[in-house]
C-alpha positions in Angstrom: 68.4 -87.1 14.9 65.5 -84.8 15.7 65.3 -81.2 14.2 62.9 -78.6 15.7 61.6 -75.7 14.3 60.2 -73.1 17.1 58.1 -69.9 16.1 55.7 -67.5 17.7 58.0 -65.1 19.8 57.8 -61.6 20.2 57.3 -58.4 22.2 54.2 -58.1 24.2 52.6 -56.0 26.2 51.9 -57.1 30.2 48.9 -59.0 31.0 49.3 -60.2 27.0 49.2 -63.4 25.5 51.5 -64.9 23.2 51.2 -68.7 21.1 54.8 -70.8 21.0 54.8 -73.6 18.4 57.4 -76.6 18.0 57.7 -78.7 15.2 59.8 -81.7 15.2 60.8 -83.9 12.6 63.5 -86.6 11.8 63.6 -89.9 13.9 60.9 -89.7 16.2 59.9 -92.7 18.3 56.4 -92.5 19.5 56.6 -92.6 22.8 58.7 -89.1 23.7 58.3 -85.8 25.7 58.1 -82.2 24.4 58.5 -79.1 26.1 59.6 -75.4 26.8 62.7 -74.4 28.9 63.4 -70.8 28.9 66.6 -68.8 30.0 66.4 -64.8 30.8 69.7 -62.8 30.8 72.3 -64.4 33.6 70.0 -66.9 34.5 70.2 -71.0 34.3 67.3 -72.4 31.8 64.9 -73.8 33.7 62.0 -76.0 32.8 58.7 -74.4 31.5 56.3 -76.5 30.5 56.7 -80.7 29.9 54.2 -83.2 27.7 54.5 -86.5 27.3 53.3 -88.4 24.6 50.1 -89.8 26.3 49.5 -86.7 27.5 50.3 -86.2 31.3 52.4 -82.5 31.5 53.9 -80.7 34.2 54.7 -77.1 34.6 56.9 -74.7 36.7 54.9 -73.3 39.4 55.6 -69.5 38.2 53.4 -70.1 35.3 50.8 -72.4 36.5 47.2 -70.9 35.9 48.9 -69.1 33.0 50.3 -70.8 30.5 49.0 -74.2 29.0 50.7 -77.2 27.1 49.7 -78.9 24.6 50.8 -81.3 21.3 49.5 -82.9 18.0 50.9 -86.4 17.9 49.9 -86.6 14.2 51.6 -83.2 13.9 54.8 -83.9 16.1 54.1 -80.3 17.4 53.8 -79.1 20.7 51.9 -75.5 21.6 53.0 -73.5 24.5 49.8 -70.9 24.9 50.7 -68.1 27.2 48.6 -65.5 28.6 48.4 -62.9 31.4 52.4 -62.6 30.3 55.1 -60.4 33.2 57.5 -58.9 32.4 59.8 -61.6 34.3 58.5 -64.3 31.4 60.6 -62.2 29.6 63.8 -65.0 28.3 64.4 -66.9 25.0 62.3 -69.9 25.0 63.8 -73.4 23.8 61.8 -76.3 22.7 62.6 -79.8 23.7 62.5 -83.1 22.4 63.2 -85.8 24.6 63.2 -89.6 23.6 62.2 -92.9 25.6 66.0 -93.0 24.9 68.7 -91.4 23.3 69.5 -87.8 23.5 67.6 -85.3 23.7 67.6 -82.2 21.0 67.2 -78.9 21.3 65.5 -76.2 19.4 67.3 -72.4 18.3 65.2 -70.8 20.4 62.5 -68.0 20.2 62.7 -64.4 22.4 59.6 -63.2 24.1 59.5 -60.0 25.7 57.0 -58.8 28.3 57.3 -55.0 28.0 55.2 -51.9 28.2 
């Protein structure tokens, strides 16, 4: 069982930035993946932003250029840095935790809003 801990949400102006943290803790295996999903308001979550444990990520193409992944292994934290912000990046953002097997978990989520 993994627990995560998100924080770093909030309203922001666009063409902003905005710093998501994870924290994970419980039964971590070394070799996982960490990420950001994110759902907006009658929309499917879809993936953000993906790291792996060695450190090869991936992101959706409606951020790329903009927001950047990254983790501390030591930490079991992953960072989700996001800049020049829209107003359509506007969702609750969910941190995952995904395990060279087993289930994944989820994190409570953290609301950004790109708003003027």
């Amino acid at each position: 069982q993994v627990h995560l801990v998100e924080s770093g949400g909030g309203l922001v102006q666009p063409g902003g930035s905005l710093n998501l943290s994870c924290a994970a803790s419980g039964s971590i295996r070394s070799i996982n993946a960490m990420g950001w999903y994110r759902q907006a308001p009658g929309k499917q979550r879809e993936l953000v932003a993906m790291i792996a444990s060695r450190g090869s990520s991936n992101y959706a193409d409606t951020v790329k250029g903009r927001f950047t992944i990254s983790r501390d292994n030591a930490e079991n934290t992953v960072y989700l840095r996001m800049s020049s912000l829209k107003p359509e990046d506007t969702a609750v953002y969910y941190c995952k935790f995904t395990p060279i097997s087993g289930e994944p978990s989820w994190g409570q989520g953290t609301q950004v809003t790109v708003s003027s």
